[in-house]
N, C-alpha and C positions, 0 to 999 in steps of 0.2 A: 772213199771206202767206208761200209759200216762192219763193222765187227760186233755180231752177237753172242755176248754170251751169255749161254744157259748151260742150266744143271737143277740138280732138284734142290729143293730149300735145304740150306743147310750147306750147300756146297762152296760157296764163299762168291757168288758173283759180283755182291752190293763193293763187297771189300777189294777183289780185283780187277772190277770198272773203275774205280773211285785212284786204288794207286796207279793204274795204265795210266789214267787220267793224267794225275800229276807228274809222271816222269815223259809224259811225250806230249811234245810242244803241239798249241792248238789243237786239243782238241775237242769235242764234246761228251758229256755223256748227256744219252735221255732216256730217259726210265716211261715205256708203255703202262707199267702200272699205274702210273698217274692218269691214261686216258678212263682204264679203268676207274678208280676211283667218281671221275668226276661223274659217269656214268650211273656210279651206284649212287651219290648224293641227289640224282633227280629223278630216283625212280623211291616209291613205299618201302618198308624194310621187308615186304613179303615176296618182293620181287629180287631180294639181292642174292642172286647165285652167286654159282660162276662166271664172272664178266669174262669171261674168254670164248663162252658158250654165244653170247652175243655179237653178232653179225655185225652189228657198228661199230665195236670193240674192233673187231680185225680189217674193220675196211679203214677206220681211222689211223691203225695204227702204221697201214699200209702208206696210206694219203701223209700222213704227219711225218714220217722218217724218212720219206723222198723229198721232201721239204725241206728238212732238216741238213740232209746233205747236200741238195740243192743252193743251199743259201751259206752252206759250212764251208771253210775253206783248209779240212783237215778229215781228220776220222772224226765218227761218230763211233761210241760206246755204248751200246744195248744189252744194260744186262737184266733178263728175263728169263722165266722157266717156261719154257713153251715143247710142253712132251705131245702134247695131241697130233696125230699123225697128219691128220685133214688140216689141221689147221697151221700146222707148220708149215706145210704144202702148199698151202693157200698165200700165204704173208710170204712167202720166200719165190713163188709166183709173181706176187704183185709185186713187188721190189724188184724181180730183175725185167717185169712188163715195164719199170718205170727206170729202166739202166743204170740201176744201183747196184753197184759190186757190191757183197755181199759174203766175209767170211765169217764163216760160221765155229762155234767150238764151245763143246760141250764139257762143263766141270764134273767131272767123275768122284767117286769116293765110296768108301764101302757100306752100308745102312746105317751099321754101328758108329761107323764117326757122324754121319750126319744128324742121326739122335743124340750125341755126345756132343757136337756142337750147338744143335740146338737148344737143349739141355743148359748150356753153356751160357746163351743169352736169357734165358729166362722163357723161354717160348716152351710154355705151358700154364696151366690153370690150373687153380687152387682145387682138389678133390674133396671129397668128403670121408669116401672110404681109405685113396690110397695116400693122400697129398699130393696130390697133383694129377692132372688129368691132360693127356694129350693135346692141343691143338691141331687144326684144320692143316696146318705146314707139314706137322710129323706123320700127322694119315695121310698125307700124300708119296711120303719116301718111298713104297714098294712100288709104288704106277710108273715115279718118276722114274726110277733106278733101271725097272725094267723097259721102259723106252729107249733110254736114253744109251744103256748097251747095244742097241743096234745101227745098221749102217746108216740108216737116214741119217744119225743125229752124229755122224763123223763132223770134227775133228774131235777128238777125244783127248784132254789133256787130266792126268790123276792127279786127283790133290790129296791124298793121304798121307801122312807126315812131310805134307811140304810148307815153306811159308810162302805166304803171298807173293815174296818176291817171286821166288821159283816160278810162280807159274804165271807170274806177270813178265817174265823176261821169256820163259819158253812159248806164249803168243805173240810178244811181238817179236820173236824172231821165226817164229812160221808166217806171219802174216808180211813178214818183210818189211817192218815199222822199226825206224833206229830211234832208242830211248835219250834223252837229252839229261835227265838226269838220275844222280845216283840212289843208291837205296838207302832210306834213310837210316840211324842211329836205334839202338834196342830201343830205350827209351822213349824216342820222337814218333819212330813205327807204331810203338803199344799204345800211344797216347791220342795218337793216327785212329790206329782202328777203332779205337774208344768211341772218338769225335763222328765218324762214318758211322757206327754201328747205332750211337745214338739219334742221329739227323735222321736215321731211317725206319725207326720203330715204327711198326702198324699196329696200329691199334684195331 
């Protein structure tokens, strides 16, 4: 089985791949933005869009997470923001063309928290006028918000004043996955997210 999640930036996916991850035995995560990446280090800086825009971006990531399952002998964890509607269409084609189960579920949340979270890790830039200046993540919140409210992008789980656990235990009990371990201590949790949130900064 793969389980993807997505949602728009800001909606916690890095943080609730990461503890699915550790409460359910064997399993994997793999993060497609890494194909990205490696994509944009062999091209000029005048070429670096959108790597999602990129046609080898989504056949790879097609080719690579059938693999991945194919060789796993558990869940895999995909957590990614994929609102584009053709292209969601397309990777979720190619995946069941290559008889990958595939549930799908979408992190929801209200704009205001997701700028509040965002906000929260530091994801912004130093202004001139106002102190600080938007990022590329946080102009994304309205495209994403408004995709992701509609049916294609079911299963919809809200994450507004929830914690991670909550909505780590309400997917794997939709997806029919039983958790091996328990959640962890205030402390070990906060200290948890720290260690994930750090590991995954983009620069």
């Amino acid at each position: 089985m793969l389980i993807w999640i997505n949602g728009a930036f800001g909606a916690g996916k890095t943080q609730t791949a990461f503890e699915l991850h550790r409460r359910l035995p064997n399993s994997l995560v793999a993060d497609p933005e890494l194909i990205g990446f490696a994509i944009h280090k062999m091209l000029p800086a005048g070429a670096r869009g959108d790597f999602q825009d990129r046609p080898q971006w989504r056949s790879a990531v097609i080719e690579t997470l059938a693999d991945a399952v194919a060789a796993h002998d558990g869940p895999v964890l995909v957590p990614m923001t994929l609102v584009h509607p053709d292209y969601f269409d397309e990777i979720m084609a190619g995946l069941s063309d290559r008889n990958v189960e595939v549930r799908h579920f979408a992190l929801v949340a209200a704009p205001d928290t997701l700028r509040r979270r965002l906000r929260a890790r530091g994801d912004y830039w130093p202004g001139r006028a106002t102190g600080r200046k938007d990022t590329w993540a946080m102009r994304q919140i309205p495209r994403c918000v408004r995709a992701l409210a509609t049916e294609r992008f079911d299963e919809h789980v809200g994450t507004d004043g929830r914690a991670v656990d909550d909505v780590v235990e309400e997917i794997a009990a939709r997806a029919g996955l039983d958790l091996a371990h328990a959640r962890l201590s205030g402390a070990r949790s906060r200290l948890r997210r720290v260690a994930v949130g750090i590991r995954h900064i983009r620069m």
